[in-house]
Structure formats: C-alpha cells, structure tokens
C-alpha positions in Angstrom: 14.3 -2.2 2.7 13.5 -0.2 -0.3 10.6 2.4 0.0 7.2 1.0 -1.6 4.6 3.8 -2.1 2.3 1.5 -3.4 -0.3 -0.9 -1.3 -0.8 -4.2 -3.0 -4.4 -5.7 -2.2 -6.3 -8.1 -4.2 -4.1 -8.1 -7.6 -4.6 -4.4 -7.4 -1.8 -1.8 -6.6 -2.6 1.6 -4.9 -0.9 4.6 -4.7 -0.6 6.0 -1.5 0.7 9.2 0.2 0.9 10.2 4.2 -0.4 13.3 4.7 -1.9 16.1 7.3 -5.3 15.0 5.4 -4.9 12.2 5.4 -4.6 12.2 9.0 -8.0 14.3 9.3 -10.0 12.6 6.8 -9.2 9.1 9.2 -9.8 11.2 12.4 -13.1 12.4 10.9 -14.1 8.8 10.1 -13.1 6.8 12.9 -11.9 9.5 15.7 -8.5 7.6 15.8 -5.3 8.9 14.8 -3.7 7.4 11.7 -0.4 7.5 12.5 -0.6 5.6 15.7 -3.2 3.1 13.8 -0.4 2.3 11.9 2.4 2.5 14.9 0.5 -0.1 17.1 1.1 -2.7 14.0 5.3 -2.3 14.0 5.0 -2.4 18.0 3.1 -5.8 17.8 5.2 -6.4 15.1 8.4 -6.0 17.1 6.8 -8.4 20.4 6.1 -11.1 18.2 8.0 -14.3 19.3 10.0 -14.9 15.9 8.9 -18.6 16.1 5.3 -18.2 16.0 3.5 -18.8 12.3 2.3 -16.5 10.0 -1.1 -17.5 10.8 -0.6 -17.0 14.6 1.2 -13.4 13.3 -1.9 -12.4 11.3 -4.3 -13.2 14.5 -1.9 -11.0 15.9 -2.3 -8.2 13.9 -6.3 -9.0 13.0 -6.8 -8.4 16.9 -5.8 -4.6 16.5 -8.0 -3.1 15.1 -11.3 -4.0 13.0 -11.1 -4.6 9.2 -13.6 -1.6 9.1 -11.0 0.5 10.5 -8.2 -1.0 8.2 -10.3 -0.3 5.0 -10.4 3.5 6.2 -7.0 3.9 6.9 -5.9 2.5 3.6 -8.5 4.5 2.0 -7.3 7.9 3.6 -3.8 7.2 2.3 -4.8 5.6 -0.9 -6.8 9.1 -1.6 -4.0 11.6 -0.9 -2.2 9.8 -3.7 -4.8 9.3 -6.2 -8.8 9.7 -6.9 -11.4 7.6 -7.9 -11.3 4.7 -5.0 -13.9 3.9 -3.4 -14.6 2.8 0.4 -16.5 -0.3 -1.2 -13.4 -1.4 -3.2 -10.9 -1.4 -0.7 -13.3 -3.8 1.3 -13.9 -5.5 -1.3 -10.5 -6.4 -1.5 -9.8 -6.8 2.3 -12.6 -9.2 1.9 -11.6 -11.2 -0.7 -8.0 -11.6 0.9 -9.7 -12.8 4.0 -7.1 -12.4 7.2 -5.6 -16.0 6.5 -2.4 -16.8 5.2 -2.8 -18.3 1.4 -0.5 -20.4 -1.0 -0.6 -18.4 -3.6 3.0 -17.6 -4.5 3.1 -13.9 -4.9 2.8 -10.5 -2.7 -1.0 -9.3 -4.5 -3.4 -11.7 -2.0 -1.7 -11.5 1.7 -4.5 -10.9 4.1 -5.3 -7.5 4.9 -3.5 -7.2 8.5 0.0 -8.6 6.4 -1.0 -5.5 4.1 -1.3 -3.1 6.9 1.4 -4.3 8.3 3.9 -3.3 5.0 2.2 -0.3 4.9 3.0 0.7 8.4 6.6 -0.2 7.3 6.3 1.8 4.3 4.9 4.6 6.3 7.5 4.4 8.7 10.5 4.2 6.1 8.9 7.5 4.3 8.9 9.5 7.9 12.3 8.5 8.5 13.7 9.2 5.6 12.1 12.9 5.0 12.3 13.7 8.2 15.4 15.8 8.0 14.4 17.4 4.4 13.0 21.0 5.9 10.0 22.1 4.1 9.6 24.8 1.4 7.9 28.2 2.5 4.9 28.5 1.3 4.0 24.7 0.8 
C-alpha cells in the first residue's frame, strides 16, 4: 500500500497530519484517545469474515463509534495539516456520504466508516513507517 496523506470525503480531499495535537484537541473534544479511535477500526477490520458484504462491513464499522465522534476525529487530523475546515463541513460531508455503500464508481463518496477506515490504514502506514526515523533536538 502506498501512503495517502489525504482523506477523500464528499468530492473533497483533506490534508491530514497525526500529531501530539492532534491527539489533545480529540481528547479535549470527546475524552477519547485518537489513536485507539482509529486502532479499534483495523481490529474490526482484521475479524471481519472476508465473505461478508460491504454493506454488512460498513454496519460493522458504523457500530464503533458515532458519526459525531468520526467528524471530530477527522477534523483533529484534517487541522494539523491545514486551516480553514470547519466542524460543520466535515459533517456535512459525512452526511451526504450516508454510511451505505453507493454505485458511484470512484473513491470521493464511500460512506464515512469506509473513510475512517483508510484513514486508520493511512495512519497506521505513517507510524510504521517513521517510527524508526529518531527525531531532531529541539523539534
């Protein structure tokens, strides 16, 4: 898989960026830790019976946690990366998407828990992968 550090909802693309902030800013709002909000979706993820639908998936992953608390969490990580997003767009968006599969042919409408899903991926990847690069003193 090739690392996407962008969040694709509702025909608009988002910058995002994991970060200690991050992490507070969704702790302040919700009093749950972002990086296991995120974890809980690859552990469902991983139990899913391969033969189930996507639709049975995304009741899967809509169970976890509320869209309220999806919105946040891709907020917090949208607003490391970039400004001017708003909480009311990014349900806006979630709405629109709904948390049913479509038949439109391309990644910009899955349903919000298929796009927390790739982001919990994505998140997952960038971890992994800058894990072992040791930080900079002073930064």
């Amino acid at each position: 898989r090739r690392l996407n550090m962008t969040i694709k909802l509702c025909y608009k693309t988002y910058d995002w960026k994991i970060s200690n902030g991050a992490c507070r800013s969704f702790k302040e709002k919700t009093g749950k830790d972002l990086k296991g909000f995120f974890a809980s979706y690859i552990v469902a993820s991983i139990k899913l019976n391969k033969d189930i639908t996507i639709f049975e998936r995304c009741e899967v992953f809509r169970g976890l946690h509320s869209v309220e608390d999806a919105c946040k969490a891709m907020l917090c990580v949208i607003e490391a990366a970039q400004d001017g997003v708003s909480l009311s767009e990014i349900e806006d968006g979630a709405e629109r998407v709904s948390w049913s599969v479509n038949n439109k042919p391309d990644d910009l409408s899955e349903p919000w828990p298929i796009v927390i899903l790739h982001l919990a991926l994505d998140i997952n990847d960038y971890i992994c992968k800058n894990l072992p690069v040791k930080k900079k003193a002073g930064t």
